[in-house]
N, C-alpha and C positions, 0 to 999 in steps of 0.2 A: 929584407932588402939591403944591399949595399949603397956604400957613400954617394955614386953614379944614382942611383935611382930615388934616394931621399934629396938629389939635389934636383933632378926633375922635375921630382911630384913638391916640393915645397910649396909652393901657392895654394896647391892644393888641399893641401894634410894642414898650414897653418888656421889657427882658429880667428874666424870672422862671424863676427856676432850680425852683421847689418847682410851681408851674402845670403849667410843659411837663413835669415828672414825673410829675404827675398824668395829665394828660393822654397821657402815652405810655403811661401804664400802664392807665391805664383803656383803653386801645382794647386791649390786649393782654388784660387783665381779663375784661371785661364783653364783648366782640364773638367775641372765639372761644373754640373749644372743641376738644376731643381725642373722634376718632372710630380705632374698635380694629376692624379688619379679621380674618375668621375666613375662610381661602380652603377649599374644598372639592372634590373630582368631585362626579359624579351619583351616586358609592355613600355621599356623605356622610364617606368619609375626608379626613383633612387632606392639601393639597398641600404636598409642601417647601418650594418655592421660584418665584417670582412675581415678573413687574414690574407695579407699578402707576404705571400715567399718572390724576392728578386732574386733573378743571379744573370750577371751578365756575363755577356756572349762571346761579344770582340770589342775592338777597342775602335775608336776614328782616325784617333793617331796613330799615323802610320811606323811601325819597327821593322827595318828591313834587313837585307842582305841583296847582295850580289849571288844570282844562282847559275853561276858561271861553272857549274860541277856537275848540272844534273847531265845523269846516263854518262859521266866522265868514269868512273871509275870502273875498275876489272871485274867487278861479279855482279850477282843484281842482287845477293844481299846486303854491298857497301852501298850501292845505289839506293835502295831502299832504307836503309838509316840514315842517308843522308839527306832523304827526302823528309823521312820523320823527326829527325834532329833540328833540321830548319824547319821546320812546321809546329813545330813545338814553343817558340817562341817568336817567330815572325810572322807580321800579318803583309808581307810586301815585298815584293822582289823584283830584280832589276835582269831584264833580258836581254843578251847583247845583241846587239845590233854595228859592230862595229864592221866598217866598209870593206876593208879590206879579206877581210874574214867572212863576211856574208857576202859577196861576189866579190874572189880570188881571180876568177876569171868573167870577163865582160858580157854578162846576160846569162847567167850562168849563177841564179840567186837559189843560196841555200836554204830553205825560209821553209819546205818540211820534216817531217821526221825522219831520219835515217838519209836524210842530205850527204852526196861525199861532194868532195875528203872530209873524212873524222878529221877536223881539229881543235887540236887540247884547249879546254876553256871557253871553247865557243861551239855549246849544241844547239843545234835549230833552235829558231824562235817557235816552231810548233812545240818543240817538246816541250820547253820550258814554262812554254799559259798553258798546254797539259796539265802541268804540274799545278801550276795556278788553279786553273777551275780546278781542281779534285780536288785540293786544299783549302778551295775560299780565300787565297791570297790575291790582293791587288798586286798589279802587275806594270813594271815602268819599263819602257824602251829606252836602252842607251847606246851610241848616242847617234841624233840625226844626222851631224857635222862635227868633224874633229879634221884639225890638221894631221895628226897622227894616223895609226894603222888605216892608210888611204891607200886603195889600191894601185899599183906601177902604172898599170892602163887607161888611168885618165886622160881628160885632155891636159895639153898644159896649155890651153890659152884661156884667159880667165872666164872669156864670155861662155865658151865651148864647155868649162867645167861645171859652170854654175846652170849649165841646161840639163849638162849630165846629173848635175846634182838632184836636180829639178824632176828628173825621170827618178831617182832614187826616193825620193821622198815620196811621190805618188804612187809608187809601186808598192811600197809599206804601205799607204796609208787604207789603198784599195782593200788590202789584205787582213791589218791589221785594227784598220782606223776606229770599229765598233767594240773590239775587245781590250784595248788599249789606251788608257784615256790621259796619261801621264808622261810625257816624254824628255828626256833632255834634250833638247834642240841641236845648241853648240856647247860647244866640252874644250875648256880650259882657255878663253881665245886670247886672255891678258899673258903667256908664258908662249906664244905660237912663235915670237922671236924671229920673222923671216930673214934678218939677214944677216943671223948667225949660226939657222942649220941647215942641214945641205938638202937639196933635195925636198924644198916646201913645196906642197901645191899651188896651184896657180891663183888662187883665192885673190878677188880683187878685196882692196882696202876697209871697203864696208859689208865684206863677204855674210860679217853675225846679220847686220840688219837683211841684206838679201834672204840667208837660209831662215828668219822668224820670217815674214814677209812671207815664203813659197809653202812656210807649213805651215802659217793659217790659212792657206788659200785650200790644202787637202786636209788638211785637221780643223777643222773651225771650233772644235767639240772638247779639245783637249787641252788641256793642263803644261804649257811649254814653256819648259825650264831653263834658265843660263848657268850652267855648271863650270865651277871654275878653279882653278888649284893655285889663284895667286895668292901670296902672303896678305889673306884677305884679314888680320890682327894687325896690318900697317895700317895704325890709325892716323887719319890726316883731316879727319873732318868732313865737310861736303867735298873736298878733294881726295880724297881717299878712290885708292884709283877700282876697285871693286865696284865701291859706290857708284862712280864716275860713270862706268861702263854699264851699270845698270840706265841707271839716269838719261845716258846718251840712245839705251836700244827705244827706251822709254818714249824720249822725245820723237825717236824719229821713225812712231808710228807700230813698235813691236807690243802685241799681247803679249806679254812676258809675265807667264802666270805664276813662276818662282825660283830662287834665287838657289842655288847650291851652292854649299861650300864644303872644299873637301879637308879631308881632317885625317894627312897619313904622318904618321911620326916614321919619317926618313932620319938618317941619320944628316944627313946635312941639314934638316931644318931644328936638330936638338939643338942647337944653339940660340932660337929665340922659344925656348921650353918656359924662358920668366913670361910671355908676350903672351902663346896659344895653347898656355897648361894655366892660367891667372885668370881665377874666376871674373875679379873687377876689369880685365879688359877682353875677353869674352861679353860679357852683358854691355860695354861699353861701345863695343863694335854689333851687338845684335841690336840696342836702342838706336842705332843709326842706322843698319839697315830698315829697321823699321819704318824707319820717313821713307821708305821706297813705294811703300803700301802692298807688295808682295810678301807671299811668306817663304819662311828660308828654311832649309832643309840640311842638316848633316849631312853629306851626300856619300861621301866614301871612308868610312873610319877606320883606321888599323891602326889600331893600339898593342904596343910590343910589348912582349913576354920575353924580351929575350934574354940568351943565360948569362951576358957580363953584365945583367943587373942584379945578383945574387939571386935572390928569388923571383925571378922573372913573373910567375904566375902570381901572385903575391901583388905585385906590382901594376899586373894587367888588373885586376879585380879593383885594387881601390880604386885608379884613375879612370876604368871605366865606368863602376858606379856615381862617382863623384860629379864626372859628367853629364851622363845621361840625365841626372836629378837635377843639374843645372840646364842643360840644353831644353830638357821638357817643362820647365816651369816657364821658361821666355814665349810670351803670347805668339812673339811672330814665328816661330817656329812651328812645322807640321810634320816633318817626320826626322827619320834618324834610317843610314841605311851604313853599314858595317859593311866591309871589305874582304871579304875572303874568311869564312867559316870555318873552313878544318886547315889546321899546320899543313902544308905541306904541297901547299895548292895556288900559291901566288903567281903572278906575272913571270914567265922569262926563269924558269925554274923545275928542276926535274919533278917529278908528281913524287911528294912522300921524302924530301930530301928536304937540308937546312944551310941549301945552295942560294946565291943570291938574295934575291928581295923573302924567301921563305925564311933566311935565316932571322927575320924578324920579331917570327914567330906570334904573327899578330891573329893568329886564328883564336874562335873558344873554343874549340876540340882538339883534342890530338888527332894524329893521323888515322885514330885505331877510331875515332868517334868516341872516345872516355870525353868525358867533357871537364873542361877548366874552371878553376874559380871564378872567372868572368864569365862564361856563362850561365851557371848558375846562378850570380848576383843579375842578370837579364831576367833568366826565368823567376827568380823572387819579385821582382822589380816590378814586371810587365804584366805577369800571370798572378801574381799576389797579393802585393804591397799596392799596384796600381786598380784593382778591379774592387768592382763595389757589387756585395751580395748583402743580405736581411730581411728582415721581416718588417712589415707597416700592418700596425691593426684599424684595420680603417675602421670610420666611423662618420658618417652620414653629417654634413656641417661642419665638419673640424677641415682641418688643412688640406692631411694626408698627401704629403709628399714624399719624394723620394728624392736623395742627395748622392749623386754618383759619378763619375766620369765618366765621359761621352762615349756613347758606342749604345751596343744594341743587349737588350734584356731581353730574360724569361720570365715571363710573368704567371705564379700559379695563385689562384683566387678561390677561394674556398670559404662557403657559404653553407647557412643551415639547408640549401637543398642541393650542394652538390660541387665540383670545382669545376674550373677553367683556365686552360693553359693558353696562353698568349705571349705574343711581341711587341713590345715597344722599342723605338730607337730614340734616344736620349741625344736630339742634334746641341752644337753650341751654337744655331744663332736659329734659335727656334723659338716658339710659346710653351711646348713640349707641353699640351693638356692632352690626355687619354680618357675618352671611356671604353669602359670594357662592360660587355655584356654578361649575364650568369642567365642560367636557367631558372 
């Protein structure tokens, strides 16, 4: 790495003794749990003595991506690597839903497979939970409200917008609302700026609390997020204007079931690199979201690779490992979701070019799907380093526990007459006592 890039990542790469305690203890903390094993026959006596083989399955914490690609690419075997390449290390994906994109034109919603017009970045929301159920990946909608990519054909009188709004949100919800349990509500509302871009939607003043407000009335079920891309590392306290706007959706009546914050290294935000690359005001500003009582969510990550950091990829690997181990030790956090997967696939950017926001280079794969140091420190991380497999010799009056990170196990139990393969899922706010039956 060059000068550029050890002046970045410095907070980072300096050594802290009381941080990386935190951090190893929160992951030990906050991510697992003890699960108490009860073995039995079919008459319901206790057996004496057992092997157990665990290995677990998936994780609870959610790792995501934006799958803003699938069926985007020219063949269907980039298509299919690109399915298996995000599937290999995420258990979570984010389907867009953005307005303007998913009715271009007024009642005219794209929302099946092979919806026209193809456009780039945005395939049906059918194909994309396709993808999900085949996978086993949870699946988030984004997003229900943005002032951004808003269709021309709105009203522009506020009341008229906020009914059309109203019809939009129902019409997902009918469609979507049983497979879909997570959604970002309003997307970025502290940067919406109305009277210095041209051309804002008609949105009255309390437009967040209105759009939570109409989607609990059609999602009562789901998980509705406040996603937001303000300088939410301006720390100010209980005024801390992130905080503020949480607080205020709060008060005035919003289920607001968790907090987003997004995390793109733009070039115009490298300059507070000491602020939102600084482990101690990271944890300083997730201990204060945490008096919100919601949990906060990485929401959109793009961490740059790019080439005037000398070794760009180099660069991407420490500061994204470094994070993720810090972001996932903090209790209030519950998932992590990365921004754009392969080089060459950003926003507002030719497909496979290092035009624009692509020349960022904030993907883990190249364009060809080789994959980067940063992915593979994800796949170590998530798939290795974070998963709990072993053996427990059980014995009849002793403990026999299992010490693991939450998510879901295989359970094989083997006995002097014979074995049994089972599931258990290892919740964090559970008793997590199993018995399992043998022959």
């Amino acid at each position: 790495m060059n000068q550029l890039a050890k002046e970045l990542s410095q907070y980072l790469t300096q050594p802290d003794d009381e941080v990386d305690f935190r951090i190893q203890s929160g992951i030990e903390m906050y991510r697992k749990g003890w699960a108490k094993l009860n073995i039995v026959n079919a008459k319901g006596e206790a057996v004496k003595n057992a092997a157990v083989n665990y290995k677990q399955l998936d994780h609870d914490y959610l790792f995501g991506c934006n799958a803003f690609m699938i069926n985007q690419f020219k063949s269907i075997e980039q298509n299919r690597q690109y399915e298996e390449t995000f599937a290999k290390v995420f258990n979570h994906a984010v389907i867009p839903f953005y307005w303007s994109d998913l009715e271009p034109e007024d009642g005219k919603v794209r929302f099946a497979a092979g919806s026209k017009p193809d456009i780039y970045r945005r395939p049906p929301p059918d194909e994309v939970l396709d993808f999900c159920k085949r996978k086993n990946i949870t699946p988030k909608g984004h997003p229900l409200c943005w002032h951004l990519y808003h269709p021309v054909w709105t009203p522009r009188d506020s009341a008229l917008l906020m009914e059309r709004l109203e019809q939009r949100i129902s019409e997902i919800a009918a469609r979507y609302g049983k497979s879909i349990k997570i959604w970002d509500c309003v997307n970025e509302t502290l940067t919406r700026y109305p009277l210095a871009r041209n051309d804002v939607p008609a949105y009255p003043d309390d437009y967040a609390e209105q759009a939570f407000h109409i989607a609990q009335r059609y999602l009562p079920h789901a998980k509705l997020i406040c996603n937001d891309d303000n300088k939410w590392w301006n720390f100010q306290g209980d005024y801390s204007p992130v905080y503020m706007l949480l607080d205020r959706l709060k008060e005035h009546g919003c289920n607001v079931g968790g907090l987003g914050l997004q995390y793109h290294m733009f070039q115009h935000l490298l300059a507070e690199a000491d602020l939102f690359m600084n482990p101690r005001v990271i944890l300083k500003m997730l201990d204060l979201y945490a008096k919100l009582k919601v949990p906060v969510n990485f929401s959109e990550v793009s961490i740059i690779s790019r080439r005037d950091l000398g070794d760009g990829d180099l660069f991407q690997e420490l500061v994204t490992e470094k994070l993720y181990k810090l972001w996932f030790s903090h209790p209030v956090t519950d998932s992590i979701v990365w921004w754009n997967l392969v080089d060459g696939t950003a926003a507002g950017a030719p497909a496979g070019s290092e035009d624009g926001e692509n020349s960022l280079r904030a993907g883990l794969v190249n364009y060809d799907f080789t994959p980067k140091a940063a992915y593979r420190a994800l796949d170590k991380l998530i798939n290795h380093e974070w998963r709990t497999n072993g053996k427990l010799e059980y014995a009849d009056g002793e403990a026999n526990q299992i010490h693991g990170f939450f998510g879901r196990y295989e359970l094989e139990v083997a006995t002097d007459t014979g074995k049994v393969k089972t599931e258990i899922h290892l919740h964090k706010n559970s008793p997590n006592i199993f018995t399992v039956t043998v022959k």
